[in-house]
C-alpha positions as CSV (number, residue, x, y, z in Angstrom):
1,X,52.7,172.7,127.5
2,X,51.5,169.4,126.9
3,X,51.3,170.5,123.1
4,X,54.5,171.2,122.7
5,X,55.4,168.1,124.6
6,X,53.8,166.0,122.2
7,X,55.1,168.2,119.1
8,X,58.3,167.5,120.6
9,X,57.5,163.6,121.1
10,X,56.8,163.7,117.3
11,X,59.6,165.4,116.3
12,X,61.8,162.6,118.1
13,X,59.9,159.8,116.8
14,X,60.1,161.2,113.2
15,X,64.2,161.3,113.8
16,X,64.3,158.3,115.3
17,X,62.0,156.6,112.2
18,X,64.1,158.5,109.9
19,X,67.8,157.5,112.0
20,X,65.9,153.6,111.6
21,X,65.3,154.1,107.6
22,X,68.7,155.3,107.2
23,X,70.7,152.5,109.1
24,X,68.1,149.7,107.7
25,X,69.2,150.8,103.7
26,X,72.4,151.3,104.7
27,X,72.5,147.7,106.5
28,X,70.7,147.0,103.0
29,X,73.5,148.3,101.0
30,X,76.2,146.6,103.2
31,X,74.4,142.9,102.6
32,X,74.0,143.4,99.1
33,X,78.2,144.1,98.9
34,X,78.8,141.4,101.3
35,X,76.4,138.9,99.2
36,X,78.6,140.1,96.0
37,X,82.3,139.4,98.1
38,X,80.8,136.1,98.9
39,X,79.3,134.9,95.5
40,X,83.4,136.6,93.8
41,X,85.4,134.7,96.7
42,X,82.8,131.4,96.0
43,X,83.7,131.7,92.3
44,X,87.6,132.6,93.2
45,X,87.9,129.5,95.9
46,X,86.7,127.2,93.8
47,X,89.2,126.9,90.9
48,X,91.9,127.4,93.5
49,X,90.4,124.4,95.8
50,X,90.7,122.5,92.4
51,X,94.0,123.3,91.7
52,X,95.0,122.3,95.0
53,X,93.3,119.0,94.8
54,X,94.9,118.4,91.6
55,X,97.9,119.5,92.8
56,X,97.7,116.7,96.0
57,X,97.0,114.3,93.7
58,X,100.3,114.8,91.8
59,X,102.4,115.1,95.4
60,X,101.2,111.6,96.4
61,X,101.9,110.2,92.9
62,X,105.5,111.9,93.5
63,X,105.6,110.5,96.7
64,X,104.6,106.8,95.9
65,X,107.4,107.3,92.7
66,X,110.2,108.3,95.7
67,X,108.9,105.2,97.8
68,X,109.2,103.3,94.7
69,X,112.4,104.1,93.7
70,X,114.1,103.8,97.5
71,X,112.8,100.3,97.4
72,X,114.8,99.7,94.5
73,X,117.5,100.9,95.7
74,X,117.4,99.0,98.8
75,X,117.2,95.8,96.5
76,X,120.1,96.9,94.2
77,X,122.0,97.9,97.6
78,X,121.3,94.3,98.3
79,X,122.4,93.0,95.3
80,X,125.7,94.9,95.0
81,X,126.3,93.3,99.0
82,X,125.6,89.8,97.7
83,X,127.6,90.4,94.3
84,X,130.6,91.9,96.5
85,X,130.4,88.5,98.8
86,X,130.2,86.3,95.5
87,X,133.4,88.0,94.2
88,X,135.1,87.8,97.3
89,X,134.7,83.8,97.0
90,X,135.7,83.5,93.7
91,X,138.4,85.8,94.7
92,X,139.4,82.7,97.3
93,X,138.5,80.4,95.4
94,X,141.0,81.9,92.4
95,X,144.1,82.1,94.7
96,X,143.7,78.7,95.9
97,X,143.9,76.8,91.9
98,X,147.6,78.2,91.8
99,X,148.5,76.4,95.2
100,X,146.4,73.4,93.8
101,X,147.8,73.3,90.9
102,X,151.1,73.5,91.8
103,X,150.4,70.7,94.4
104,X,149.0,68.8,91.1
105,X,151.9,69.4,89.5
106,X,154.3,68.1,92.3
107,X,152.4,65.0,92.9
108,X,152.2,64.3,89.0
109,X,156.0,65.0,89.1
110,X,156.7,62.7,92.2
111,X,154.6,60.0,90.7
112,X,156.6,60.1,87.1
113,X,159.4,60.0,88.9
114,X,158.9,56.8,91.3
115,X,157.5,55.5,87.9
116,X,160.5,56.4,85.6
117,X,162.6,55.1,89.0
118,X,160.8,51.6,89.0
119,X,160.6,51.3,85.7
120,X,164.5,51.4,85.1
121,X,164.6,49.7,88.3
122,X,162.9,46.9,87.0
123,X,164.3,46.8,83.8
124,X,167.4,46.3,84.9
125,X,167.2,43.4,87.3
């Protein structure tokens, strides 16, 4: 009995070495594909990380353009407000020469006149 106990010990052993030999190569196998998705995926991420960067680089360069270019508007937005209050006082400043001239005219007119007046005033005396 003890015989076949211990032919039936080996037996289990031998299984269980051969169960072992068969999970290490296929664990074996399995790190060997892994090591080969890693080194592909290294070699894949890399250009795309590149890419990326690259394409960063040009977004902030867009980015500072747009910042650039609302700035100047802001100043030309500026400039049209000042330009609109420079025409408006011209504009003022245009309607009054009519009533300042005309007042020119009247006071050149009432001058002439007392002149014109005094003078043949004068004259005849």
């Amino acid at each position: 009995m003890t015989e076949i106990l211990l032919v039936a010990i080996v037996v289990i052993l031998a299984l269980v070495a051969g169960f072992l030999i068969f999970v290490l190569l296929s664990a074996r196998n399995t790190f060997k594909e892994l090591s080969k998705l890693l080194s592909t995926m290294e070699s894949t991420i890399k250009p795309t990380m590149d890419e990326l960067s690259i394409t960063m680089r040009s977004l902030k360069e867009m980015t500072d353009n747009i910042n650039t270019i609302t700035d100047d508007v802001k100043k030309f937005s500026n400039v049209v407000g000042d330009l609109g209050e420079n025409i408006k006082v011209i504009n003022e400043v245009i309607r009054d020469i009519p009533v300042k001239v005309s007042g020119v005219r009247a006071g050149i007119m009432a001058a002439l006149t007392f002149f014109l007046k005094e003078l043949f005033k004068g004259g005849s005396r």
